[in-house]
N, C-alpha and C positions, 0 to 999 in steps of 0.2 A: 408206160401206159397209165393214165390217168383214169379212175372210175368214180363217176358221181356215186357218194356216198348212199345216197336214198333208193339207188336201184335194187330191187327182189334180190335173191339168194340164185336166181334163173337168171336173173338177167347181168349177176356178175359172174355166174358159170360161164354163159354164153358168153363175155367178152374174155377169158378166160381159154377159151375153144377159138376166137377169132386170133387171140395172141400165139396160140400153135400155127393156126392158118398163114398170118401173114411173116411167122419165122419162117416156115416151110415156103412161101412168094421169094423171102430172101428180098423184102422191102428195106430200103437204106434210111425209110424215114425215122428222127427221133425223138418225134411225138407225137401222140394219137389220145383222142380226149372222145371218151364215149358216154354218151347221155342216149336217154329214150329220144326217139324222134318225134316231134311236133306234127308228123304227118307221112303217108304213104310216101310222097315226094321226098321229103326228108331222108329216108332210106341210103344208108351207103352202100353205095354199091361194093366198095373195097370189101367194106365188113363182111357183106354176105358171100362172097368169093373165098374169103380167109375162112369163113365158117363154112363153107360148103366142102374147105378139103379136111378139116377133121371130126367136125359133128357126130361124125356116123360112129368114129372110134372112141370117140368122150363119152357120147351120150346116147347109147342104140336105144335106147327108150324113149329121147324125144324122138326119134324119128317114127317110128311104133305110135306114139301121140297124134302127134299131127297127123300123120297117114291115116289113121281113126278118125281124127276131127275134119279133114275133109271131106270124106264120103261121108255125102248125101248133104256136104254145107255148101261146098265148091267157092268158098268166100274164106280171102288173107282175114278179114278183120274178125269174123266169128272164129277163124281156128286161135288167133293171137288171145281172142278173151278165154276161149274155152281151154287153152290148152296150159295158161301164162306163160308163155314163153314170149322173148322180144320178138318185135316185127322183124328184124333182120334175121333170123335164126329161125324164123317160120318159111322166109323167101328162099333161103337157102335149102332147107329142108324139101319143101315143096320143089325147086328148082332140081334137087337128084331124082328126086322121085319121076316127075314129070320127064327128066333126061331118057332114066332107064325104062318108061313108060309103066310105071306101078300105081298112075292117078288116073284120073279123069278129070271132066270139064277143062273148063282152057286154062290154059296155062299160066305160071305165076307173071306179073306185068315185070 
């Protein structure tokens, strides 16, 4: 795995927490190149999959964050600034919560 150098200290944890994810997928891919995304669109989906199966055990405090920074924002982009954490790792986050039903407003896109 490849990490753009200039990413936060959060946002190489979080690819970090994705590289437990996708060993535990049991993916045959042999390379994977992670940069911030350009846009919501942008978004990988793989990523936030890989991250959604170990976040909760790396990091019980982002999940604790963000669950805080949605109530009463109900908006990806305000909890991403408020929380810094990467867009994927917010999707992810948000996406168990909303699973086990411990959010509100609608759901992550």
């Amino acid at each position: 795995m490849a990490v753009q150098p200039t990413l936060s200290a959060n946002a190489r944890r979080a690819r970090e927490i994705e590289l437990c994810g996708l060993g535990r997928l049991l993916l045959k891919r042999n390379e994977r190149y992670c940069t911030w995304p350009g846009s919501w669109e942008d978004i990988d989906g793989l990523s936030v999959r890989a991250q959604k199966i170990c976040v909760e055990e790396m990091e019980p405090e982002w999940v604790t964050r963000v669950k805080g920074e949605w109530e009463g924002r109900y908006d990806e982009a305000s909890v991403v600034f408020w929380s810094e954490l990467p867009p994927e790792t917010v999707r992810a986050i948000l996406e168990i919560l909303w699973e086990r039903g411990e959010i509100s407003g609608r759901p992550p896109e």
